[in-house]
N, C-alpha and C positions, 0 to 999 in steps of 0.2 A: 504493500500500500504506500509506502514510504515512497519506495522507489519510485512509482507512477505520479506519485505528487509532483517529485522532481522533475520528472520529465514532462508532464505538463507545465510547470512553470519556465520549463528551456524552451518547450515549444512558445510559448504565448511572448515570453521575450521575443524570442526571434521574430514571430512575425508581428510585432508592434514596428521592432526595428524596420521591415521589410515593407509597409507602410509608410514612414517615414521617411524612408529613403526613395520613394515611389513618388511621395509628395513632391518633396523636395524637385523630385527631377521633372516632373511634371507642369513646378510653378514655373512662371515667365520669369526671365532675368528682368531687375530693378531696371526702371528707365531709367537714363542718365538723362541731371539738369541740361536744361538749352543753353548752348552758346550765348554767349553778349553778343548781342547785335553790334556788328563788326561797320564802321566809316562805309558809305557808298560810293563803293568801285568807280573811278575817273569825276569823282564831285571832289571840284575844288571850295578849299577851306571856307571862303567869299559866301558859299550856296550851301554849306552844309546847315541849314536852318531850319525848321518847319513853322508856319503860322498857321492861324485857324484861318478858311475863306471867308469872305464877309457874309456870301450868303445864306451860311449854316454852320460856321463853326468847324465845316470837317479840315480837319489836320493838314495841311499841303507841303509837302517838303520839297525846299528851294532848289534841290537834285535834280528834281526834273526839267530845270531851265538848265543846264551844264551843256555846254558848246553851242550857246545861243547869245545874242548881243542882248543885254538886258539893262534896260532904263530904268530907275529905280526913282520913286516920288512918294514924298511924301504929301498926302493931299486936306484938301478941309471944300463942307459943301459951300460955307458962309464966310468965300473968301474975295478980296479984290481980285484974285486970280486964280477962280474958280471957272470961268469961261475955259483955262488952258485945258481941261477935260476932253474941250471938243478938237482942239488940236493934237491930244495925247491920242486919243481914238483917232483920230485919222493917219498919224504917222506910223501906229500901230497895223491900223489896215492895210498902207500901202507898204510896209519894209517887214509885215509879219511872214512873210512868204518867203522871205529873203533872209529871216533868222533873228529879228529884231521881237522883244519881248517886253512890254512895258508892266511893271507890277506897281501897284498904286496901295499905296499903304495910307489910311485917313489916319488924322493925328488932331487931338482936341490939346494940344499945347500953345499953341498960336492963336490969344486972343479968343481961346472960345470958340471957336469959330467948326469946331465939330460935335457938338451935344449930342446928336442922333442916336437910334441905335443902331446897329448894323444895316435889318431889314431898313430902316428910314434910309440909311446910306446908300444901299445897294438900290433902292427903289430912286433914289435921285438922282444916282448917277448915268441909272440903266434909261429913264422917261427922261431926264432932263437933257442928257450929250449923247444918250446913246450906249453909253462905255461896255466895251465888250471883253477888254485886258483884264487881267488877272488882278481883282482888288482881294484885301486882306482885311481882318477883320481892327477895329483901331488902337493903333500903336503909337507908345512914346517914343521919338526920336531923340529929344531932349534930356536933360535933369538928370535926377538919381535912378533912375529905373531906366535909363535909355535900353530900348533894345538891343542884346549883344551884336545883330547884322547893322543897326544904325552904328553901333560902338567901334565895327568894324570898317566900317562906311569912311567913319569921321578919321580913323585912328592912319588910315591909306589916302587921302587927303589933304589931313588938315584940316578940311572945313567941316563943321557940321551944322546942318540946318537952323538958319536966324529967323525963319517964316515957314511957310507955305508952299509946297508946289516945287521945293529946294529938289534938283534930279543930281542922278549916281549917274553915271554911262561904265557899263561891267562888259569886256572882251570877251572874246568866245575862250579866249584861256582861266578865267573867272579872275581876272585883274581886274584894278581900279583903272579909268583911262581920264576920265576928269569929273569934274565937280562943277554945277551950273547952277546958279544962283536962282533965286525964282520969276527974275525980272528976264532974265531969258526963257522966252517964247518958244513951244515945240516946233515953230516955222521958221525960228533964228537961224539964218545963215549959218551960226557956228555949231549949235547942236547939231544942224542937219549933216551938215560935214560932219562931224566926229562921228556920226549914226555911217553915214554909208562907209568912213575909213574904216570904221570897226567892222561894220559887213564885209567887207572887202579879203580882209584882214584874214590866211589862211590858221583854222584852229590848230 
């Protein structure tokens, strides 16, 4: 009797063990954590950004303009040089086919002059000029919270916006190439040159 205890309890080890070793082999290996989302492949530093769109908030990262000539503005609807709107959409239409990209960032630091909220901006800009370019949702250019791409803006310059409507002009290499006051006109002789030399200009 002794003995048959024994041997039942070897048998019932083992096949405990033989189950557990079943499981084991049975279960899925441990996921491993994801990668850190790794810098976007040929986006220069200039564009590595993302802002919300004005019209929704959804996320846009400035990667996607990367080997395209890109006009950068800060804008306001209630400004003396809020008409430039209609010029920024037209030079858009005519050089966007040729790799020219205007992003238009509103900014409530200049006098006020942007209260809105998004929808109010996206609705004004879209029934009032038209505007069809890539607007964002409103940004400090200014102060203590300047945006890190205004920071970078100012920092490849020297100049950072003193108003309204101040433009960046960015290479297709994602360089600075100048800095244009707001009293220059999207029809200035001199932006418009700097637009097509930049077009011109092999990436």
């Amino acid at each position: 009797m002794k003995l048959l205890t024994v041997r039942l309890a070897t048998f019932a080890a083992a096949a405990a063990a033989f189950f557990v070793a079943a499981a084991l082999f049975a279960a899925p290996p441990a996921r491993a954590a994801s990668p850190a989302a790794a810098p976007a492949a040929g986006c220069p530093a200039l564009l590595n950004y993302t802002f919300p769109r004005l019209q929704d908030e959804s996320p846009q990262s400035l990667c996607q303009y990367a080997g395209k000539v890109v006009l950068v503005v800060n804008t306001a609807s209630y400004c003396g040089f809020t008409p430039q709107y209609k010029g920024l959409e037209a030079m858009y239409a005519k050089y966007g086919p040729q790799g020219l990209v205007v992003l238009g960032f509103p900014s409530n630091d200049f006098g006020q002059q942007e209260p809105g909220s998004g929808k109010q901006i996206a609705d004004f800009c879209y029934n009032t000029y038209g505007v069809k370019f890539p607007m964002f949702s409103k940004t400090e250019v200014v102060g203590p919270r300047t945006a890190p791409l205004f920071m970078a803006l100012a920092r490849a310059t020297g100049q950072r916006p003193t108003w309204n409507f101040h433009k960046y002009l960015i290479g297709r290499d994602g360089r600075v190439i100048a800095s244009f006051d707001s009293e220059v006109t999207p029809d200035s002789p001199t932006l418009v040159a700097g637009v097509e030399k930049a077009l011109a200009a092999a990436h």
